[in-house]
C-alpha positions as CSV (number, residue, x, y, z in Angstrom):
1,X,-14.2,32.5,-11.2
2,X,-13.7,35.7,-13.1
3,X,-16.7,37.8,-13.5
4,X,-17.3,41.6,-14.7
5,X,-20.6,43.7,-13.5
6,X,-21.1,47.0,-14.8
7,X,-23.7,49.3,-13.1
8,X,-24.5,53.2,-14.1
9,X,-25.5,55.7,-11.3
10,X,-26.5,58.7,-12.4
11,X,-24.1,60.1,-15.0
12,X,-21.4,57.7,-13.6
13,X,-20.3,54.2,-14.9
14,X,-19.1,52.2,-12.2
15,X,-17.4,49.2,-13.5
16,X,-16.2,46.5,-10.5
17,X,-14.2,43.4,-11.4
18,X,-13.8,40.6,-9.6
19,X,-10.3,38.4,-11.1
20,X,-9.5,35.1,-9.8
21,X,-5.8,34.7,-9.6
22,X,-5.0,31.1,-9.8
23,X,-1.8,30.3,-8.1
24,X,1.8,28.2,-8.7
25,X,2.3,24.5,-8.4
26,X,2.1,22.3,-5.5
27,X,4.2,19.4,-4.8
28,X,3.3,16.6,-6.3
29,X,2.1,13.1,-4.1
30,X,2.1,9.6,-5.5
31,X,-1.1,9.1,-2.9
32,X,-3.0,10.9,-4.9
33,X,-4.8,10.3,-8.7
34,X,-3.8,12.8,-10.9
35,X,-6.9,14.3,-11.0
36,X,-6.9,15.2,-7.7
37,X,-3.4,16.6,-7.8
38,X,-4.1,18.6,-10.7
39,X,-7.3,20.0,-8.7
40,X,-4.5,21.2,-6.0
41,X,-2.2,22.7,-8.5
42,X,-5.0,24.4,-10.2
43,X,-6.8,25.7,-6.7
44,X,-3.8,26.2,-4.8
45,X,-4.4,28.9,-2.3
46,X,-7.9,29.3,-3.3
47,X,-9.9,26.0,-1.9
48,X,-8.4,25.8,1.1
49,X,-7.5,22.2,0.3
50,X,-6.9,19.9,3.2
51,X,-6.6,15.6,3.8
52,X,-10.2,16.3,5.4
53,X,-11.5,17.3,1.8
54,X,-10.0,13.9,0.7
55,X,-11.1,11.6,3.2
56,X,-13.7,10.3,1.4
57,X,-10.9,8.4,-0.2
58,X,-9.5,6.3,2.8
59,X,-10.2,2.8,3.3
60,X,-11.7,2.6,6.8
61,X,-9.6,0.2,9.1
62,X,-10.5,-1.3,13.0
63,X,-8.8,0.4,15.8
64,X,-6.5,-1.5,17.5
65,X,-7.0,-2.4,21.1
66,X,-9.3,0.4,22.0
67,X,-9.5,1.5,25.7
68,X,-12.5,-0.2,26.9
69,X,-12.9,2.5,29.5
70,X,-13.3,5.0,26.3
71,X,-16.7,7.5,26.7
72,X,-18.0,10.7,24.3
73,X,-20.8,12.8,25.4
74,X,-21.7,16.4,25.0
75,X,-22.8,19.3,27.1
76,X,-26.3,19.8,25.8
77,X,-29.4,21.2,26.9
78,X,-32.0,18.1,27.6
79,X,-34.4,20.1,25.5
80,X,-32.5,19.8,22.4
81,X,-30.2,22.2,20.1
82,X,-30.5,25.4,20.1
83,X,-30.5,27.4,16.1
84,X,-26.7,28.5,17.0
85,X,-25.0,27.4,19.5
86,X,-21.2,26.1,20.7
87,X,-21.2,23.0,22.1
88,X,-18.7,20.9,24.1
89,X,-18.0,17.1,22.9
90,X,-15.8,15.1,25.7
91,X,-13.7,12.7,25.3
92,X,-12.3,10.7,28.2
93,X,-10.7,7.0,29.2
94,X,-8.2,7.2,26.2
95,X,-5.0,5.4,27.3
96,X,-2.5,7.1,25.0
97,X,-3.5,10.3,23.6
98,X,-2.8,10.4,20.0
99,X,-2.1,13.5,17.6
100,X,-4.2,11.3,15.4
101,X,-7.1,11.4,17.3
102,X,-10.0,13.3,16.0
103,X,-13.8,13.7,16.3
104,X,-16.2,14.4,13.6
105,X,-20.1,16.1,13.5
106,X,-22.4,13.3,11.6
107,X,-25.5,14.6,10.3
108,X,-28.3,12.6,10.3
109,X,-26.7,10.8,12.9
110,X,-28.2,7.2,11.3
111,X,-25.5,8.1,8.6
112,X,-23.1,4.5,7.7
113,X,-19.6,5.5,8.9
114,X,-18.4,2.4,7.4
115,X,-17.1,1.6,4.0
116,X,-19.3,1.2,1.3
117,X,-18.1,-1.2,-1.2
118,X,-21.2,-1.2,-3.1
119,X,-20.7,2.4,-4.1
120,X,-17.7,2.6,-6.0
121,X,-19.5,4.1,-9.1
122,X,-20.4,7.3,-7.2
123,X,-17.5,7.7,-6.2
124,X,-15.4,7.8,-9.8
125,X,-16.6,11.4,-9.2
126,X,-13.9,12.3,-6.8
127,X,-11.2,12.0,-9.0
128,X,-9.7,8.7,-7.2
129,X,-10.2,5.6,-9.3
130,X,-8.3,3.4,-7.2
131,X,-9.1,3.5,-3.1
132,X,-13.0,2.9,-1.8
133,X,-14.5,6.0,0.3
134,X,-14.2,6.2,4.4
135,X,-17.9,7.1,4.6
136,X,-21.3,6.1,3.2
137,X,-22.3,9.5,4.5
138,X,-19.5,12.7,4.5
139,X,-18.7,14.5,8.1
140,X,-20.1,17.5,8.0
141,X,-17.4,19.0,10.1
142,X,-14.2,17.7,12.0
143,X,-11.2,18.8,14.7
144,X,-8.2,16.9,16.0
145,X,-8.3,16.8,19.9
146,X,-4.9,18.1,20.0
147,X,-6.9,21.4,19.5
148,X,-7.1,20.8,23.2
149,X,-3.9,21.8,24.5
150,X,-4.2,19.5,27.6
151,X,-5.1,16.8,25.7
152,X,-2.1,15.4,24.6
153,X,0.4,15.9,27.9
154,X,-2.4,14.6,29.4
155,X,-2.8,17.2,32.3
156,X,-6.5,15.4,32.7
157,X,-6.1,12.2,34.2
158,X,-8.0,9.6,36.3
159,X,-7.5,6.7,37.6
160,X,-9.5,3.5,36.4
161,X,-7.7,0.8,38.8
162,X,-5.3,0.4,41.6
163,X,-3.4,-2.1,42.6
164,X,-4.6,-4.1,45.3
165,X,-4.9,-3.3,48.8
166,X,-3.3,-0.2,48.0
167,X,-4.1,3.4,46.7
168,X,-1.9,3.5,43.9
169,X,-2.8,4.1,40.5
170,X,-2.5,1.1,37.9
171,X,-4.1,2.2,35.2
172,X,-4.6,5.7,34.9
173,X,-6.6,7.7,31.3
174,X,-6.1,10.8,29.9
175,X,-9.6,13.2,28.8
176,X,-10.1,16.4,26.1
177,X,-13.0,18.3,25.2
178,X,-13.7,19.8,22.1
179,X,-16.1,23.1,21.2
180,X,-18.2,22.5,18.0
181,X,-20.0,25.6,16.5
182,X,-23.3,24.2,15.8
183,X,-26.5,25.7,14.0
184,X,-29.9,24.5,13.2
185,X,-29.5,22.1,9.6
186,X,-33.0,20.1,11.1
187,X,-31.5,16.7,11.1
188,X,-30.0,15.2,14.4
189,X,-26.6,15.0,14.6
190,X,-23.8,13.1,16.4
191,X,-20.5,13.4,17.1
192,X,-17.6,10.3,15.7
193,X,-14.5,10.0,17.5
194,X,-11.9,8.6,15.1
195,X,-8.1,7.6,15.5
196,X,-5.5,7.1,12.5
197,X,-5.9,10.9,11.5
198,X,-8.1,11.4,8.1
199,X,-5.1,9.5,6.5
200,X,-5.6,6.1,8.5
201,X,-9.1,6.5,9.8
202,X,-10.6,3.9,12.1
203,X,-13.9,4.2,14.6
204,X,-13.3,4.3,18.7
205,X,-16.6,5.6,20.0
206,X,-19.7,6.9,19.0
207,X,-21.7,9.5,21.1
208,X,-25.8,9.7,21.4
209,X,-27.5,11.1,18.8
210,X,-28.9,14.9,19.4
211,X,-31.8,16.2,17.8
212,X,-32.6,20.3,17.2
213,X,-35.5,21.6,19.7
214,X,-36.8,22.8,16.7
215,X,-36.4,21.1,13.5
216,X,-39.1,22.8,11.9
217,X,-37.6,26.6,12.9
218,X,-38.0,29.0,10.3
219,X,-34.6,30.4,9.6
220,X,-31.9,32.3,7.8
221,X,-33.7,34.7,6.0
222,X,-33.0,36.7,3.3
223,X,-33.5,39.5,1.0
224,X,-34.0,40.3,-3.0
225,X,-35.7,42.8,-5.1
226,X,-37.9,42.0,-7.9
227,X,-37.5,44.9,-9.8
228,X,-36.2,48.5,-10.1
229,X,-39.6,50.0,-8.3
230,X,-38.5,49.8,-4.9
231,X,-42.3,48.8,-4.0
232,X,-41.7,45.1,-3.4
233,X,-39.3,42.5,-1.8
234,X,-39.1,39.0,-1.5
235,X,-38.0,37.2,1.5
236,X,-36.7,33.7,1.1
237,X,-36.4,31.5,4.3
238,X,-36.0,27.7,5.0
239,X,-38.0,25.6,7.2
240,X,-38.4,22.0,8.2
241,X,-42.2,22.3,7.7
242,X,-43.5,22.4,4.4
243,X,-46.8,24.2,5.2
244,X,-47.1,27.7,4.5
245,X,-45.8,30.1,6.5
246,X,-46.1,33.9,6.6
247,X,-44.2,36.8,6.6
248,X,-45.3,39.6,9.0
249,X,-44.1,43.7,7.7
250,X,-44.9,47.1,7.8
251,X,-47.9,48.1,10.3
252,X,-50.4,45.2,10.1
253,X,-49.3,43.2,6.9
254,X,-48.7,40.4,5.6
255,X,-47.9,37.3,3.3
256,X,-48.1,33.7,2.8
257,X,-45.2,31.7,1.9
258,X,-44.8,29.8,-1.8
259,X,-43.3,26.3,-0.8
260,X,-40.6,24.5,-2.8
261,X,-37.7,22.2,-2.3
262,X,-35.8,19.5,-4.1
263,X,-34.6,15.9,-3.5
264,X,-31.5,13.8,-4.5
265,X,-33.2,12.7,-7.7
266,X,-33.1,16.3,-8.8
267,X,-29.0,16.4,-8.5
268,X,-27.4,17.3,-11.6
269,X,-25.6,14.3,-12.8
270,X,-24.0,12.5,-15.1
271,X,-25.0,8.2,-16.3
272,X,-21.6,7.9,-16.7
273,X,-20.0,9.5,-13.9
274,X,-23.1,10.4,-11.0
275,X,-22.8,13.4,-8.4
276,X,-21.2,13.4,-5.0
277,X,-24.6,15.1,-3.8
278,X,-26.6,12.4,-5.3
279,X,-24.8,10.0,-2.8
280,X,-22.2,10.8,0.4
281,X,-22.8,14.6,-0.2
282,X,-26.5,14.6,0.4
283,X,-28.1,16.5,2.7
284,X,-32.3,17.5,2.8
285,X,-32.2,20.9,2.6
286,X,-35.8,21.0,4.2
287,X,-37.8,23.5,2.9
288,X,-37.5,26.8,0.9
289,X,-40.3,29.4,1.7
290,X,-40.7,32.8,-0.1
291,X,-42.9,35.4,-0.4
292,X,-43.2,39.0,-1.7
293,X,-43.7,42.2,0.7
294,X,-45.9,44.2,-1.6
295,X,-46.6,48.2,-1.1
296,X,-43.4,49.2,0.4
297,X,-41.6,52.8,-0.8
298,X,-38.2,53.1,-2.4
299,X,-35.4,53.9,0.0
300,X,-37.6,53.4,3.3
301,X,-36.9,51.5,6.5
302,X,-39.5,48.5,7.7
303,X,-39.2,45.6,9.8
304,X,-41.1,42.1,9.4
305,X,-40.9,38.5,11.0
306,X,-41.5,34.9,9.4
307,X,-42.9,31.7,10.3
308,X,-46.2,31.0,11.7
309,X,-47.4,30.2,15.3
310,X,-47.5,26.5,14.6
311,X,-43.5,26.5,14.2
312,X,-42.4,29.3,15.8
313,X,-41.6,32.8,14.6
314,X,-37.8,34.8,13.9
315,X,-37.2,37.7,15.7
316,X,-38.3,41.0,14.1
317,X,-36.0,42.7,11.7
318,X,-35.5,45.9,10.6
319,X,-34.7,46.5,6.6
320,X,-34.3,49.0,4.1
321,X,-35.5,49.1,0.4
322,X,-33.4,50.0,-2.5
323,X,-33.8,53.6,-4.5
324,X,-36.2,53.6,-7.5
325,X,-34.8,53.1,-11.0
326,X,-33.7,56.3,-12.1
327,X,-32.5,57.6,-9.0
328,X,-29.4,60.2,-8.5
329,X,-27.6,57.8,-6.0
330,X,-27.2,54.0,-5.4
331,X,-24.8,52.9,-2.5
332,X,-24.3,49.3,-2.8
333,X,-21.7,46.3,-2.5
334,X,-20.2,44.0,-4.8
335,X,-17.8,41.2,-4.6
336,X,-17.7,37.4,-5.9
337,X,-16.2,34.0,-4.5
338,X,-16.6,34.5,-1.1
339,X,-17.8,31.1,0.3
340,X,-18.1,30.4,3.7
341,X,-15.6,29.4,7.2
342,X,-16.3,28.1,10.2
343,X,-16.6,30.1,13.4
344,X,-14.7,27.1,15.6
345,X,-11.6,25.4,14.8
346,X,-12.7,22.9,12.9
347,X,-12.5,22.0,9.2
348,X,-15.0,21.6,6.7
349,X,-14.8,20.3,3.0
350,X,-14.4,23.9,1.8
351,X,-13.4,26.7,3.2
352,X,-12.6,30.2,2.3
353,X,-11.2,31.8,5.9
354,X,-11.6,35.4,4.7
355,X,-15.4,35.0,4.2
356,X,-15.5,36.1,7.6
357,X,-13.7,39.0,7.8
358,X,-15.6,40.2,4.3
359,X,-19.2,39.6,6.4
360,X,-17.8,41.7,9.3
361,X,-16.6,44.4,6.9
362,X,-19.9,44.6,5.2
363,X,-21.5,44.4,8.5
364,X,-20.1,47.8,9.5
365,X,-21.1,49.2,6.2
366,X,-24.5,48.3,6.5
367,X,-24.9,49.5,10.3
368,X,-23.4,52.8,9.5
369,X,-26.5,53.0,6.7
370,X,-24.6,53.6,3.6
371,X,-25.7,50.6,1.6
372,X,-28.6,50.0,-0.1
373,X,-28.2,46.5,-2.1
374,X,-25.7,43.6,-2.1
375,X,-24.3,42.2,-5.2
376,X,-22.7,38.3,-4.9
377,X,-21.5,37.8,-8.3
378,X,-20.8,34.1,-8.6
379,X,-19.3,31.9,-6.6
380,X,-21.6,31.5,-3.8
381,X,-21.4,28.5,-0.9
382,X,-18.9,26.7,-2.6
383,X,-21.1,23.4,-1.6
384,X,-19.2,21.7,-4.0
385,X,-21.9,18.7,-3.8
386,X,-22.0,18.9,-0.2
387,X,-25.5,20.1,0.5
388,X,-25.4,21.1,4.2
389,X,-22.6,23.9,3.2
390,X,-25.5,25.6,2.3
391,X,-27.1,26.0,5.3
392,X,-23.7,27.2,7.2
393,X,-23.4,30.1,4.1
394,X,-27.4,30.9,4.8
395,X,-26.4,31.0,7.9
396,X,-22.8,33.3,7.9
397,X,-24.6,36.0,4.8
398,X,-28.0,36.1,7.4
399,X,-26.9,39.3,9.3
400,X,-26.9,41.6,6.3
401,X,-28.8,39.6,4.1
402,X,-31.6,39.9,6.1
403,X,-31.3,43.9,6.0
404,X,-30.5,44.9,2.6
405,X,-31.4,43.3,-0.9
406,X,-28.5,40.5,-1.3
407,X,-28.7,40.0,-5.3
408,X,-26.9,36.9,-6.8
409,X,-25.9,35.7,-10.1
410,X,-24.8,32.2,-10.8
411,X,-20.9,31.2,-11.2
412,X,-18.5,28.0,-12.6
413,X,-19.3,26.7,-8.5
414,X,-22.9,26.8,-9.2
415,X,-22.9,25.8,-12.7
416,X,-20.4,23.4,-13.6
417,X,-21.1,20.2,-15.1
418,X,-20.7,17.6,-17.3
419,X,-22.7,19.0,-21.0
420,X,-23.6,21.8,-19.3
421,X,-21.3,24.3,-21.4
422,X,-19.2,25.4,-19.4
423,X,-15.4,25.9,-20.6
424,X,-14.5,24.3,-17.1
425,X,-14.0,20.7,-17.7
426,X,-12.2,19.3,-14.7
427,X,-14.4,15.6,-13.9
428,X,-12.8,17.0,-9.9
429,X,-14.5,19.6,-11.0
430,X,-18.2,18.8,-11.3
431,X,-21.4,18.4,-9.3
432,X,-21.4,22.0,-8.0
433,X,-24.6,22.2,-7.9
434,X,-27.1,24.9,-10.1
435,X,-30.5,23.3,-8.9
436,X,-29.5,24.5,-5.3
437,X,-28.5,27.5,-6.2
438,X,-31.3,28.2,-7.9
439,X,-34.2,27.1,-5.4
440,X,-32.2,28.4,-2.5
441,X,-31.4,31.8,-4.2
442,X,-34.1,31.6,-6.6
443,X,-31.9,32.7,-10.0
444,X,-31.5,31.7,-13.4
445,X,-28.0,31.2,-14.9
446,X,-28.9,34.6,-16.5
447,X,-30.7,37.7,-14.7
448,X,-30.9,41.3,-15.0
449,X,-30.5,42.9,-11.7
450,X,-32.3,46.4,-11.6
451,X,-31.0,48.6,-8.7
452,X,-31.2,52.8,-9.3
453,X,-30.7,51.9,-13.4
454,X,-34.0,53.4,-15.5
């Protein structure tokens, strides 16, 4: 996305660009339509394009002799998921360790991982015309278990049977372990293990479903101003609850929560050619509280909680407001297509790895006090009709989203669509989503953003 802001401070014009640099050509591959190649060649080096984004293509196939001592459990607490934690998924009785071997997060783990020959139509959205989709539902995350370095020389071994009247080994099996980041998305989960790598794919073993402790947490909180005044800010969080909730600020006051949220129906789509999130790529997104801290003072420090006693409360944060319109000085942030990575080794439809390192950066920047808004311009999750991407970007921008005002303006990822104007026609393009975007963040395709400007 290539997008301009221009903001004045004071006497001076600050003008920041953000430029998109689309890269050279890929090889070509005959597995692929020509739609999805030319979504390569026109992304290269900027979607972080891998086979996991184009599973969804694979005809799903029976394993082959599976080990019938084959087990996958995790290390969890028997109270349920924590809001952000790493867990451990083990894998053990495999017989021959396989590079191809993988295991993928499910969420909500009553999702068909089977193919769905019904649903062709949806899929005409992918780009691929010609092969029927691996999943019902898409993985929300997956790793290969030779992340495990043991895994494949087998330095884990046990012994299932010996041979008789003796104590030698006749069969012996090789074990792994994987570590998943995991955070709160409200729907249970469970973990897949695969085989055939996400070019041959074929189920081995399913592990037991795990719920959250606290579906209904209120979470991943965030920041935006309403206008130039410096007097007010609105907090946006997301629940599993949709009663109203409150946010706690200042010495003794307080809000209640306006309630919204959307459903499948309300995916952007097309009669002809329906959205990935309307199908495989849905995900609830719960529910989207906000309300409005009222009789604050420009360029002041605060803190405040949300939630209500019923679901539980966040921790108590401390924030700053922005300078009133008019002001000498205005210290803020800007930048565009950032997206979001994940914090384990897995992959994930879309990634953008420097996301992190940019968070970090303007972590530092924001504990050393020298910022006063953010500016996103465009280009936000990169859900990409994937809905529970945007939890995992709430999520990574929480830590100084929760602190400063975090401003946003919609880009092509949010906007694009069939008849929806934009000069980005790609059909691998489409279903990116503005309804989320704007519920989640709040924003029309066009807003003035007031910050220190009279």
């Amino acid at each position: 996305m290539g997008s301009s802001i221009t903001c004045c401070v004071s006497k001076l014009v600050c003008v920041v660009f953000v430029i998109l640099f689309l890269g050279s050509c890929a090889s070509s591959s005959s597995s692929l339509h020509p739609l999805v190649f030319q979504s390569q060649v026109e992304h290269l080096n900027h979607t972080a394009i891998s086979e996991f984004r184009l599973l969804n293509r694979k005809f799903l196939v029976d394993c082959p002799n599976p080990s019938p001592y084959l087990q996958i459990s995790v290390n969890s607490s028997p109270g349920g998921l924590g809001d952000d934690e790493f867990v451990t998924v083990n894998v053990s009785g495999i017989l021959n360790p396989s590079k191809h071997d993988w295991v993928a997060m499910i969420s909500p783990a009553n999702s068909d991982v089977s193919t769905c020959p019904l649903n062709t139509f949806y899929y005409v959205q992918t780009g691929d015309f010609s092969k029927l989709p691996l999943l019902c539902h898409y993985p929300v995350k997956a790793t290969y278990m030779s992340t495990d370095p043991d895994y494949l020389s087998c330095k884990k071994k046990e012994c299932k049977k010996y041979q008789n009247g003796t104590s030698q080994c006749a069969v012996s099996t090789c074990s792994g372990s994987l570590t998943f980041h995991v955070i709160n998305i409200r729907t249970d989960i469970e973990f897949v293990l695969f085989s055939g790598g996400f070019e041959l794919p074929c189920i081995l073993k399913k592990a037991n479903p795990l719920k959250f402790a606290n579906p209904n947490k209120p979470l991943y909180g965030y920041l935006s101003s309403i206008d130039s005044t410096g007097t007010s800010m609105k907090l946006t969080w997301v629940s599993g609850d949709e009663k109203p909730q409150q946010v706690q600020y200042g010495d003794g006051k307080s809000q209640t929560s306006v309630v919204t949220t959307f459903s499948q129906d309300d995916m952007q789509s097309s009669a002809a050619i329906p959205s990935p999130a309307k199908d495989f790529g849905w995900h609830d997104p719960g529910f989207i509280h906000s309300a409005v801290m009222t009789g604050l003072k420009p360029s002041s420090s605060y803190s405040y909680r949300y939630g209500s006693d019923s679901v539980g409360w966040s921790d108590r944060i401390q924030f700053r407001t922005p300078p009133v319109g008019g002001s000498d000085e205005l210290n803020f942030l800007a930048f565009g297509d950032m997206g979001k990575a994940p914090r384990d080794s897995s992959v994930e439809h879309y990634i953008q790895p420097g996301s992190l390192s940019v968070i970090k950066a303007v972590t530092d920047e924001i504990n050393s006090g020298n910022v006063d808004s953010i500016f996103h311009i465009g280009d936000i999750s990169y859900a990409t009709g994937f809905l529970v991407e945007w939890d995992f970007f709430l999520h990574q921008i929480n830590p100084v989203a929760s602190r400063v005002s975090y401003m946003t303006a919609i880009g092509n990822h949010e906007r694009d669509y069939i008849d929806s104007g934009s000069v980005y026609i790609l059909q691998i393009q489409v279903g990116k989503l503005e309804f989320p975007m704007r519920h989640t963040f709040q924003c029309q395709p066009q807003q003035r953003i007031n910050h220190g400007i009279p």
